[in-house]
N, CA, C and O of each residue as an XYZ file, in Angstrom:
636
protein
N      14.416     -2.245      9.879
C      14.045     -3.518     10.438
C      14.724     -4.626      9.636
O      14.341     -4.653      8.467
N      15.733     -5.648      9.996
C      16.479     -6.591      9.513
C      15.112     -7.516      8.495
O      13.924     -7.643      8.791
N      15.554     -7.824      7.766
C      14.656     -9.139      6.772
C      15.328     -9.951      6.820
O      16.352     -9.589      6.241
N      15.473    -11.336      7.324
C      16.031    -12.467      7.562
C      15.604    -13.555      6.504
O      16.184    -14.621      6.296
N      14.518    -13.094      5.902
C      14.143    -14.003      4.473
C      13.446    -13.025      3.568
O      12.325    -12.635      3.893
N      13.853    -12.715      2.770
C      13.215    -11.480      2.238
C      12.422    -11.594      1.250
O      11.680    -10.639      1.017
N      12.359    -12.778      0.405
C      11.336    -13.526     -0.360
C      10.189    -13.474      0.589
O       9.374    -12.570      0.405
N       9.951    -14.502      1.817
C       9.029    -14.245      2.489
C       7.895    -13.140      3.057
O       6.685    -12.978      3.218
N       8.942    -12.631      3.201
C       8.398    -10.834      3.688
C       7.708    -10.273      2.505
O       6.578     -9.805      2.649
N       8.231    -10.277      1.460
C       7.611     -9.678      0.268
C       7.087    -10.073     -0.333
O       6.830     -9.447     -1.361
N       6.378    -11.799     -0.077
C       4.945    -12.587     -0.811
C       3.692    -11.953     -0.351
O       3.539    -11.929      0.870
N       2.679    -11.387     -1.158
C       0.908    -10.977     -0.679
C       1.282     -9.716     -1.557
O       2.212     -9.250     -2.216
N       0.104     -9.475     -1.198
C      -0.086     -7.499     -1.622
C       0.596     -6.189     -1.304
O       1.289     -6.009     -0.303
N       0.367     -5.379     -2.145
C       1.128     -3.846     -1.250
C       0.100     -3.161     -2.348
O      -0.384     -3.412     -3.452
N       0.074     -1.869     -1.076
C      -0.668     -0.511     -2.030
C       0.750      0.053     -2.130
O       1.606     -0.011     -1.248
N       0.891      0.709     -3.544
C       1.900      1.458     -3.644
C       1.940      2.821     -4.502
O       1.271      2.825     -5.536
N       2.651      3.950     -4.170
C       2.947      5.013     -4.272
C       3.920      5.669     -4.905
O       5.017      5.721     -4.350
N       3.781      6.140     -5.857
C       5.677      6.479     -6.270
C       5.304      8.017     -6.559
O       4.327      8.577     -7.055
N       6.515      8.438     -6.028
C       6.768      9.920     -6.932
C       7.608     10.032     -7.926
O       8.765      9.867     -7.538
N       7.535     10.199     -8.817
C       8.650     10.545    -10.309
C       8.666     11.817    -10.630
O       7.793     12.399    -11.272
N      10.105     12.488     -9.995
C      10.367     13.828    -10.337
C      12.102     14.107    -11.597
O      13.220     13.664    -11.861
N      11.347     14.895    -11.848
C      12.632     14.755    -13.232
C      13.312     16.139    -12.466
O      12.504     16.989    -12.091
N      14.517     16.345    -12.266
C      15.311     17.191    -11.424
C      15.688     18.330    -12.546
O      15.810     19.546    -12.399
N      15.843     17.426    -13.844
C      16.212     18.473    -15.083
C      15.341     19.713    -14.798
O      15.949     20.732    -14.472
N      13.738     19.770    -14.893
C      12.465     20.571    -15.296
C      11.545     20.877    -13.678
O      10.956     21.909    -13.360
N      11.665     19.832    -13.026
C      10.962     20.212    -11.730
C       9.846     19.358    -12.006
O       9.213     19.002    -11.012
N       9.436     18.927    -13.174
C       8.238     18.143    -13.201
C       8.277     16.931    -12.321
O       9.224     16.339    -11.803
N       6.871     16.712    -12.294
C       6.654     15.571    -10.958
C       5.478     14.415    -11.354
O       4.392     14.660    -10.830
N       5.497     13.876    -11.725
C       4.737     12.478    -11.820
C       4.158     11.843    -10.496
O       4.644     12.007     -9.377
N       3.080     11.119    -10.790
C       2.457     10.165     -9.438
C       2.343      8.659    -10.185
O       1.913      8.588    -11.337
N       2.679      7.692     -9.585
C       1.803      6.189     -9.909
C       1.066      6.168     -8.157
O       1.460      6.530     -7.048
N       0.006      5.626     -8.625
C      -0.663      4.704     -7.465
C      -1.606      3.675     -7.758
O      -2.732      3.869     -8.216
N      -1.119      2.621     -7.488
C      -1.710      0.964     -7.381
C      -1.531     -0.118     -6.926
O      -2.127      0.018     -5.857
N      -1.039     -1.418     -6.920
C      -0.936     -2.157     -6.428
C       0.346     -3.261     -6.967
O       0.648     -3.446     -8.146
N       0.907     -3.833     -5.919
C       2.247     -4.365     -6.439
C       1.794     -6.166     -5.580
O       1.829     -6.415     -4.375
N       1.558     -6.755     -6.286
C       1.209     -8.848     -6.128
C       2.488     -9.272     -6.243
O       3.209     -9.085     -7.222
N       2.873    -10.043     -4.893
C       4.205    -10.887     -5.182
C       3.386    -12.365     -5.064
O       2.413    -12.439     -4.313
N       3.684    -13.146     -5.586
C       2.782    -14.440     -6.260
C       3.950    -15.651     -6.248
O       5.094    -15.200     -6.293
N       3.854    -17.003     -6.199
C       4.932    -17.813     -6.552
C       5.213    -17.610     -7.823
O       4.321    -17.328     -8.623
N       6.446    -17.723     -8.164
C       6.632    -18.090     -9.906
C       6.343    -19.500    -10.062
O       6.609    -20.088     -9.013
N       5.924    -20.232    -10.920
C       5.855    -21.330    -11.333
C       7.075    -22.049    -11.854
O       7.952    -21.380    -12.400
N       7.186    -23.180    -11.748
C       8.194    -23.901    -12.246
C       8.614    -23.665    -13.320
O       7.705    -23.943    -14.101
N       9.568    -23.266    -13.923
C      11.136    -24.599    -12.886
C      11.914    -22.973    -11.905
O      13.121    -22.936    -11.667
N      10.989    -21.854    -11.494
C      11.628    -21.080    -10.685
C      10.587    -21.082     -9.174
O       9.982    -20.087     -8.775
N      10.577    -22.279     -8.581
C      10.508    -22.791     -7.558
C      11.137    -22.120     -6.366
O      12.346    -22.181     -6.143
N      10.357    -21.538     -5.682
C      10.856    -20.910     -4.669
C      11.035    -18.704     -4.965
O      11.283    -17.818     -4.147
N      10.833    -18.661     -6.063
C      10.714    -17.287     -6.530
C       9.418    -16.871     -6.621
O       8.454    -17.633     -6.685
N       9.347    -15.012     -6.634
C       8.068    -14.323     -6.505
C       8.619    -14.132     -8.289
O       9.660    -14.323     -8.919
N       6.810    -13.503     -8.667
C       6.541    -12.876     -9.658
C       6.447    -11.437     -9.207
O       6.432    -11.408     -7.976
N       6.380    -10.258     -9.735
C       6.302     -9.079     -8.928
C       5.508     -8.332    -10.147
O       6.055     -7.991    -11.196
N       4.160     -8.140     -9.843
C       3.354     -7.601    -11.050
C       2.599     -6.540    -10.491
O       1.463     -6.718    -10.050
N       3.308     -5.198    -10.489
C       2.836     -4.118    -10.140
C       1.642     -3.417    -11.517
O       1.786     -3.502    -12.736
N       0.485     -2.740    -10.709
C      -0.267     -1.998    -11.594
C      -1.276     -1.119    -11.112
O      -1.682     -1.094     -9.951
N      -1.716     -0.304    -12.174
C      -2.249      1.142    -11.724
C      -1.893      2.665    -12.221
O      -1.070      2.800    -13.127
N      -2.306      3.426    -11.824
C      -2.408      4.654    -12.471
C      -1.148      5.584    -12.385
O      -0.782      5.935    -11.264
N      -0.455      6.008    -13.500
C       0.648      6.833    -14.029
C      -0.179      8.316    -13.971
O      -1.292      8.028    -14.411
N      -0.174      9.642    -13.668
C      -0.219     10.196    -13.670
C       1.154     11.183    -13.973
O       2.003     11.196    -13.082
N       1.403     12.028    -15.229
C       2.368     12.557    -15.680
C       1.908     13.861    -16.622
O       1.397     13.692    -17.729
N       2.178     15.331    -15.980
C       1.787     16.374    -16.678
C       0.365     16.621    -17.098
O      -0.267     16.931    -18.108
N       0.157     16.315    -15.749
C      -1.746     16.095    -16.296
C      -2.621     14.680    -16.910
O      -3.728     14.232    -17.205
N      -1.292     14.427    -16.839
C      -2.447     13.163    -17.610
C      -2.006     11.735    -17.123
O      -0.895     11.341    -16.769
N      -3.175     11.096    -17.210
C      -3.077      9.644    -16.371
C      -3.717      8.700    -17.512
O      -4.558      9.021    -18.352
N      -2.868      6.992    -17.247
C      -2.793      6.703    -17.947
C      -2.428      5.314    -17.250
O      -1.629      5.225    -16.318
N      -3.088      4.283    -17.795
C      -2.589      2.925    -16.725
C      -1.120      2.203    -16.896
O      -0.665      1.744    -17.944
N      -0.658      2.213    -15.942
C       0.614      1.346    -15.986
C       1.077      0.070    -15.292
O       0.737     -0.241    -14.150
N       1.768     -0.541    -15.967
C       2.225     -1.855    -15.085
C       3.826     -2.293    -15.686
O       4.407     -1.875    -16.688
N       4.203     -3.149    -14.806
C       5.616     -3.951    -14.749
C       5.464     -4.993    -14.332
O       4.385     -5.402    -13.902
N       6.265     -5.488    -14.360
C       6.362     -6.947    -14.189
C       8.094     -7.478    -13.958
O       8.968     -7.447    -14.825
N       8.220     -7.884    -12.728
C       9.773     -8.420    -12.193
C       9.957     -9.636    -11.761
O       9.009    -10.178    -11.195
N      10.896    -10.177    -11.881
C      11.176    -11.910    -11.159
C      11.907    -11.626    -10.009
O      12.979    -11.023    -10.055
N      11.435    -11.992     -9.066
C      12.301    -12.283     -7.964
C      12.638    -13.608     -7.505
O      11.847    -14.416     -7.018
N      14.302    -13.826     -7.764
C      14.546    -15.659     -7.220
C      15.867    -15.208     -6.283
O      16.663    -14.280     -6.143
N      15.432    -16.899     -5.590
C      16.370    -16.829     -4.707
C      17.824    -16.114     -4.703
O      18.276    -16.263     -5.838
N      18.574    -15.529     -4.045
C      19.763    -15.055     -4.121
C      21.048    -15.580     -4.792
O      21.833    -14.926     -5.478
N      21.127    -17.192     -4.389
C      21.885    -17.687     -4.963
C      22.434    -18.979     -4.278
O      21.863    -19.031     -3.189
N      23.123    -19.851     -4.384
C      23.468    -21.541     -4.157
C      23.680    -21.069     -2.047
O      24.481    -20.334     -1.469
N      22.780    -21.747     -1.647
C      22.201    -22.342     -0.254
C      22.200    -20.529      0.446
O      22.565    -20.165      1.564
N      21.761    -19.861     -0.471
C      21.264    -18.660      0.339
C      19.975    -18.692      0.639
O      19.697    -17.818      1.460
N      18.927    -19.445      0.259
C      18.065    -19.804      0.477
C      16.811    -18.565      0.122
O      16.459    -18.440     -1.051
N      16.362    -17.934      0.898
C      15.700    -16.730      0.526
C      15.995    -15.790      1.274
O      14.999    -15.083      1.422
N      17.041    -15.334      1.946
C      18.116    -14.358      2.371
C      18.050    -13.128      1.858
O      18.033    -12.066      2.481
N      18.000    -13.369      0.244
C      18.732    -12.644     -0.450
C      17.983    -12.862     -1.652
O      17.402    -13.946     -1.707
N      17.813    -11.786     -3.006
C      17.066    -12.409     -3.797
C      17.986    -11.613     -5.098
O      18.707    -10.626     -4.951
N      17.707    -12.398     -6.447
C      18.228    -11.895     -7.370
C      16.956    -11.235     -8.305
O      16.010    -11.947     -8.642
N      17.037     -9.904     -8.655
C      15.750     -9.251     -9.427
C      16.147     -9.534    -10.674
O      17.360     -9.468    -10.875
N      15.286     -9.900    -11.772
C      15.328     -9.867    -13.453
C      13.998     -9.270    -13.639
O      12.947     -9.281    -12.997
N      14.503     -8.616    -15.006
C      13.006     -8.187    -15.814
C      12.558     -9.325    -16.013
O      12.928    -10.450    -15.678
N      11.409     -8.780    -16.810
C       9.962    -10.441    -16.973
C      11.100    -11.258    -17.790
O      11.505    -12.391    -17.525
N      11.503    -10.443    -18.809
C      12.195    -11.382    -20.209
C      13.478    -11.841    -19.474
O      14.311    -12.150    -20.325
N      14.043    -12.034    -17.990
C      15.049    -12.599    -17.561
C      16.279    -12.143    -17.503
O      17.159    -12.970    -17.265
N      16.710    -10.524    -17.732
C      17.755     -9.977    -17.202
C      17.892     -9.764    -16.500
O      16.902     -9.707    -15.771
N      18.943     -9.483    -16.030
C      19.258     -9.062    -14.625
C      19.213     -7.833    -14.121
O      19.966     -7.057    -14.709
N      18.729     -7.470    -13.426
C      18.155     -6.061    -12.451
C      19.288     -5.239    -11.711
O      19.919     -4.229    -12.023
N      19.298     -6.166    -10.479
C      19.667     -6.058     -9.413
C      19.497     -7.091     -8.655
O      18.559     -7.874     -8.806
N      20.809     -7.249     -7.341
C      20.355     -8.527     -5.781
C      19.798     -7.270     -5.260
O      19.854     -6.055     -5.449
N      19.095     -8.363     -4.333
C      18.551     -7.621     -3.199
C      18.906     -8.506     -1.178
O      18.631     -9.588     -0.660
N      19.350     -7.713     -0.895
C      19.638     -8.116      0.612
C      18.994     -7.153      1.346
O      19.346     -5.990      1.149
N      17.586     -7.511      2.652
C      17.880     -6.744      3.150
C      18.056     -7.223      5.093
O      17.713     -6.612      6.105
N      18.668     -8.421      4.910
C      18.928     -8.891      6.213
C      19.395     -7.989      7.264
O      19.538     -8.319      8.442
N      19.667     -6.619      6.683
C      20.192     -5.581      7.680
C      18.489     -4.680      7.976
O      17.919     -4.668      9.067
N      18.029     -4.086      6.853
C      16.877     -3.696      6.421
C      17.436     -2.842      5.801
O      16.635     -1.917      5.669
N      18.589     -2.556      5.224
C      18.735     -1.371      4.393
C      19.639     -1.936      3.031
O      20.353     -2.864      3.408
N      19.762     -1.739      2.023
C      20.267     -1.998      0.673
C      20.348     -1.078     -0.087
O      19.581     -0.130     -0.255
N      21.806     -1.477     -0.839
C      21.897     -0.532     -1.854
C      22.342     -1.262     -2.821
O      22.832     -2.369     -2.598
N      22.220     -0.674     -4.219
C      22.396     -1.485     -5.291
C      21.953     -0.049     -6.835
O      21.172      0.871     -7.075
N      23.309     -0.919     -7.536
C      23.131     -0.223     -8.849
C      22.955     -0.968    -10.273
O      23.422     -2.098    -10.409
N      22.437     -0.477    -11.084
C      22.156     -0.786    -12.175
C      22.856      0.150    -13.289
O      22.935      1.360    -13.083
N      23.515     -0.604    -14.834
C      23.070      0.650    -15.463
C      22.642      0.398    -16.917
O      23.049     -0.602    -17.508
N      22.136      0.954    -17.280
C      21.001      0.976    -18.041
C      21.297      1.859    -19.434
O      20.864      3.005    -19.555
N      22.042      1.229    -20.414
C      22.725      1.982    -21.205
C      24.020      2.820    -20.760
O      25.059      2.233    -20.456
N      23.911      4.218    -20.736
C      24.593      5.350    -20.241
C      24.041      6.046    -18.979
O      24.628      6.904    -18.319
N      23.102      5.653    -18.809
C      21.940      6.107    -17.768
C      22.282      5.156    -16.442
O      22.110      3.956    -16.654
N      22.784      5.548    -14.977
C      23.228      5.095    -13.931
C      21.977      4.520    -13.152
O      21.372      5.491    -12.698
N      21.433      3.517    -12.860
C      20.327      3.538    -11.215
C      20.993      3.425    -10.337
O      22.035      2.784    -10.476
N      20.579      4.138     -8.788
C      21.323      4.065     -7.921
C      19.605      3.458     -6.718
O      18.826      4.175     -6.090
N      19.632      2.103     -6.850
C      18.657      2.030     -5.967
C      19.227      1.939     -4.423
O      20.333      1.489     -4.126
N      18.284      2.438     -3.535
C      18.333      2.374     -2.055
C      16.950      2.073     -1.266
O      15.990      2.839     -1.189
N      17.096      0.472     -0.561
C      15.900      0.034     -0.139
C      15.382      0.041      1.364
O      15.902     -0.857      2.028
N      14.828      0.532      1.792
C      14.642      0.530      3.462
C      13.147     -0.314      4.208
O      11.965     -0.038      4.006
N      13.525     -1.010      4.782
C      12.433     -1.946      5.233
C      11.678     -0.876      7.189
O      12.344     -1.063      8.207
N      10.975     -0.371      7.231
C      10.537      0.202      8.406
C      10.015     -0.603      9.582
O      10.343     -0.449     10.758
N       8.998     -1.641      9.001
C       8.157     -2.642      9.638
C       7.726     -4.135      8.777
O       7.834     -4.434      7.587
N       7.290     -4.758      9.757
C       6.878     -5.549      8.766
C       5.415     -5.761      7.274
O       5.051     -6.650      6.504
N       4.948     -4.005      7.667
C       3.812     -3.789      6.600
C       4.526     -2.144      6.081
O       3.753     -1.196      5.936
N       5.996     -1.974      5.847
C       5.775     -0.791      5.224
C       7.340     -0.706      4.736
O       8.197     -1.266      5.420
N       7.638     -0.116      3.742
C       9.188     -0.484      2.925
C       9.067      0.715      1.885
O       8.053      1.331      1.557
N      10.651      0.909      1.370
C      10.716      2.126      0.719
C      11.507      2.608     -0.316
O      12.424      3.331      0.074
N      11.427      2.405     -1.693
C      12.705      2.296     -2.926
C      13.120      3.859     -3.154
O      12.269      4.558     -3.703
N      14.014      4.299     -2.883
C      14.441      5.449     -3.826
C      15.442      5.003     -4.652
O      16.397      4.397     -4.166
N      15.339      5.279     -6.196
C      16.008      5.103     -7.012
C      16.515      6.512     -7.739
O      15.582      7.149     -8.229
N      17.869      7.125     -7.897
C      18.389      8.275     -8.555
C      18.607      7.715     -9.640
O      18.771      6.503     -9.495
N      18.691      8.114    -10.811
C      18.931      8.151    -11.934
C      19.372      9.256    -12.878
O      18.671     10.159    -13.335
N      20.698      9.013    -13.093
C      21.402      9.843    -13.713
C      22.095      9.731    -14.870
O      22.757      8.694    -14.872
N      22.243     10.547    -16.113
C      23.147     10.138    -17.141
C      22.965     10.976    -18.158
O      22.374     12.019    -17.878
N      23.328     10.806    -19.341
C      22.852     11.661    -20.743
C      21.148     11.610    -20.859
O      20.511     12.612    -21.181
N      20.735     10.770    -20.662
C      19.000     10.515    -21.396
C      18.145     10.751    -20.260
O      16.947     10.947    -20.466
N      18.744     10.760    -18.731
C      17.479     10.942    -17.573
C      18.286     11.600    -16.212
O      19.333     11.111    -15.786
N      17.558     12.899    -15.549
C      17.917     12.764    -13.876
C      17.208     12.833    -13.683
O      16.691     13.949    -13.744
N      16.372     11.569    -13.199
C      15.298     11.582    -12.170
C      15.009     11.125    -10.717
O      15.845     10.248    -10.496
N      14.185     11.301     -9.550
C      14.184     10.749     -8.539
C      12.951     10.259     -8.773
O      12.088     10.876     -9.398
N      12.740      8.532     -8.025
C      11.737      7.520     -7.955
C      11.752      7.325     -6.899
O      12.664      6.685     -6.375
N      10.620      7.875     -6.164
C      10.440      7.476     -4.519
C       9.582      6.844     -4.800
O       8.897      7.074     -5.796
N       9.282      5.372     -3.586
C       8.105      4.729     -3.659
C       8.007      3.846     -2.426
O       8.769      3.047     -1.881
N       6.828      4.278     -2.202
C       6.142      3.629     -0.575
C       5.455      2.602     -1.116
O       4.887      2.652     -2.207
N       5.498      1.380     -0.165
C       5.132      0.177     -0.228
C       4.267      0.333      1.108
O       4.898      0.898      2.001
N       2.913     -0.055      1.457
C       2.159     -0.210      2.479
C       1.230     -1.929      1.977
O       0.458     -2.034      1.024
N       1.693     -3.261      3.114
C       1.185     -4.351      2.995
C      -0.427     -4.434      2.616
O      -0.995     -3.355      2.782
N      -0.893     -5.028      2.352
C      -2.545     -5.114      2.009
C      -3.181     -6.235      2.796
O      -3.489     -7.261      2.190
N      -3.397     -6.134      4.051
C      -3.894     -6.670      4.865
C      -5.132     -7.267      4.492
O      -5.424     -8.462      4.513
N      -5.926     -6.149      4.096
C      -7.234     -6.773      3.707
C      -6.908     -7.639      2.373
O      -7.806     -8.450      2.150
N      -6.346     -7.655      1.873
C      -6.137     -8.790      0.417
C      -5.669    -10.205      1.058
O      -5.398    -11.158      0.327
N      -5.591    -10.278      2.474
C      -5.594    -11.386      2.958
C      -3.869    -12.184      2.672
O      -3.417    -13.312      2.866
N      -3.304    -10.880      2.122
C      -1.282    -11.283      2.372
C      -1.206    -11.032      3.476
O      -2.015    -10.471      4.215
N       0.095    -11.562      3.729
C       1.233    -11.227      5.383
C       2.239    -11.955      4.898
O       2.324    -12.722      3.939
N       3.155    -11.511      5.898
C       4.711    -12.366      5.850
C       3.889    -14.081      6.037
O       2.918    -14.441      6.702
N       4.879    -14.866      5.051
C       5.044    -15.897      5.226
C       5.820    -16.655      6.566
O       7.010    -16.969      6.571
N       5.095    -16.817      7.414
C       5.969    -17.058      8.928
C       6.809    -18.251      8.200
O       6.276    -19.112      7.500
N       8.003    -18.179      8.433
C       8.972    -19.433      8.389
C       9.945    -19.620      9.183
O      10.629    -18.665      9.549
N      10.179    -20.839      9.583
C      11.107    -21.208     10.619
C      11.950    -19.997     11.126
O      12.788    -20.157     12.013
């Protein structure tokens, strides 16, 4: 499904899901909790905060986890098209486009490759697989995004 403002689409709640399988061992990890896209506050005007949290489950054992991402605009009169991801402390991630509904994008992370791939289905349901490959990790990160209706988010209707 095309995203024509993709900031918009991705302000309110999501329940979310990930699988973390390490390809090395076969082992398999779960998170499940919740991912808040929020305004950022000034002077990043017009950007989400992205403060995912909830339960890590890994080899038996669970354990609470969270992150925290910036999402700002894409870049000079892209308006919210397109968005640029940084960690909390302001590096750079990854862009994100998904005016088609599909994206791809890499990172790398030391010696260690990300190969993210993003798919938008509807307007309450979206989908990250990230591969990761290198000396220190092969892992696969699947993760379902389902909107949170009852938390009283939705797309931001805009022009």
């Amino acid at each position: 499904m095309p995203v024509p403002r993709v900031l918009a689409h991705l302000a309110g709640a999501w329940h979310v899901e990930r699988t973390v399988r390490d390809l090395a061992d076969g082992s398999e990890g779960r998170f499940a909790g919740t991912t808040l896209f929020t305004p950022l506050p000034a002077p990043d005007l017009g950007g989400l905060l992205h403060q995912e949290s909830g339960t890590f489950t890994w080899h038996g054992a669970a354990r609470a986890a969270e992150r925290t991402l910036r999402f700002l605009p894409g870049g000079p009169g892209a308006d919210d098209a397109t968005a640029r991801v940084e960690f909390a402390d302001g590096r750079f991630f990854h862009d994100l486009d998904l005016r088609t509904g599909h994206w791809t994008t890499d990172h790398l992370c030391v010696r260690d490759l990300y190969r993210g791939e993003f798919e938008v289905f509807d307007a309450d349901h979206w989908r990250t697989r990230w591969r990761v490959g290198g000396p220190a990790k092969d892992l696969l990160l699947v993760t379902e995004y389902r909107r949170d209706r009852a938390a009283g988010s939705g797309e931001r209707r805009t022009g």
